[in-house]
N, C-alpha and C positions, 0 to 999 in steps of 0.2 A: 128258735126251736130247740137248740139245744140246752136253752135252760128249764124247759117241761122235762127234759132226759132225767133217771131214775138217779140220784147220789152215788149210787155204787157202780152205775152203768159209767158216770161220769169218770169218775177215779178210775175205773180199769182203762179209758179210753187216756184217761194222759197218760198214765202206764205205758200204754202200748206206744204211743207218742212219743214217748223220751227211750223205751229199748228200741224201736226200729231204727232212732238216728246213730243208736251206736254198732247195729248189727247188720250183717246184708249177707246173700249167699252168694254163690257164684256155680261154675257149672262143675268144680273139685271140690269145692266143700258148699252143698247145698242149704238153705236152713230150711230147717224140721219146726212146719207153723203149724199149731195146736190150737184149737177152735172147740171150744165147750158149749153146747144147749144146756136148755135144763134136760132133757132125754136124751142127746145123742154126742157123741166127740167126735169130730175130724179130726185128722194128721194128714199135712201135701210135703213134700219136698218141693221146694222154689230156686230158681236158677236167677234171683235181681237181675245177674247181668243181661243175660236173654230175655226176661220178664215170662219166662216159660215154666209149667208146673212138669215136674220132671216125675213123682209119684203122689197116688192121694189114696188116700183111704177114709173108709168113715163107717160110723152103725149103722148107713144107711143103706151101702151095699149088698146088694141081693147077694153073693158068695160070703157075707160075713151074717147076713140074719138065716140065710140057711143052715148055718154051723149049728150045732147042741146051744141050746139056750144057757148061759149061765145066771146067776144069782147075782143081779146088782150091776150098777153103771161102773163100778172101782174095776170089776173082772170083766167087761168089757174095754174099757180102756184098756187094761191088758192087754185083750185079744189085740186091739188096735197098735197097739206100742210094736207088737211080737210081728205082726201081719206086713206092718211098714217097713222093719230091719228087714225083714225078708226079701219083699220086694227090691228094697233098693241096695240089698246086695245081690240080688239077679241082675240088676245094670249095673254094679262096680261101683256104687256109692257103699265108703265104708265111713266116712267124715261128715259130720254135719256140726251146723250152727243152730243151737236149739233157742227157739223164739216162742217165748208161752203166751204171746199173745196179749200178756196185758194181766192175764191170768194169776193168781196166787199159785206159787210151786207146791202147790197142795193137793192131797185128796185122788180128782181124778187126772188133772194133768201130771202130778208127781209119778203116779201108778202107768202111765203111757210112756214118761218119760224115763222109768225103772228097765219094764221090758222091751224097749227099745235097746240100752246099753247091755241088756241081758245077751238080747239074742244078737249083738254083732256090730252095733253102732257105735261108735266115738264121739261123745264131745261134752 
């Protein structure tokens, strides 16, 4: 089955393959996993050791499609980057290990992972 999988699907998935064996969170420095659609971005904070989601965010959130509409998935991610520091400095997460999933450090994951460090994050 996974050789019907799309060439580019393929290649992001050993990506994420070979970073998850060198990365992990834990419950002091969580990793900040980043999940791209073609319309929407997630961001969760993860505890590996606990296997527990300690913050999550996404465009999907009724408090985040409520907000002013902006122009474009780049200013959304934004919003998303800024939404998550926030949150997970209201539990005393100021550390994280950032895992893009497999993703290219570009575009809209770069732009999430910007205003994350903006608003208060580390790593």
């Amino acid at each position: 089955m996974a050789s019907r999988m799309n060439p580019r699907q393929q290649a992001r998935l050993k990506r994420k393959k070979r970073i998850r064996k060198k990365i992990s969170g834990s419950s002091e420095r969580p990793r900040l996993s980043v999940f791209r659609s073609t319309k929407h971005i997630y961001a969760q904070m993860i505890d590996d050791d606990n296997g527990v989601t300690l913050v999550a965010i996404s465009t999907l959130r009724p408090d985040v499609r409520q907000q002013e509409k902006v122009k474009g998935k780049i200013e959304e991610a934004k919003r998303v980057g800024k939404m998550i520091a926030d949150e997970a400095k209201a539990k005393g997460i100021t550390e994280v290990v950032f895992d893009r999933n497999g993703f290219l450090y570009h575009g809209r994951v770069r732009a999430l992972a910007t205003a994350a460090r903006e608003a208060g994050l580390e790593f």
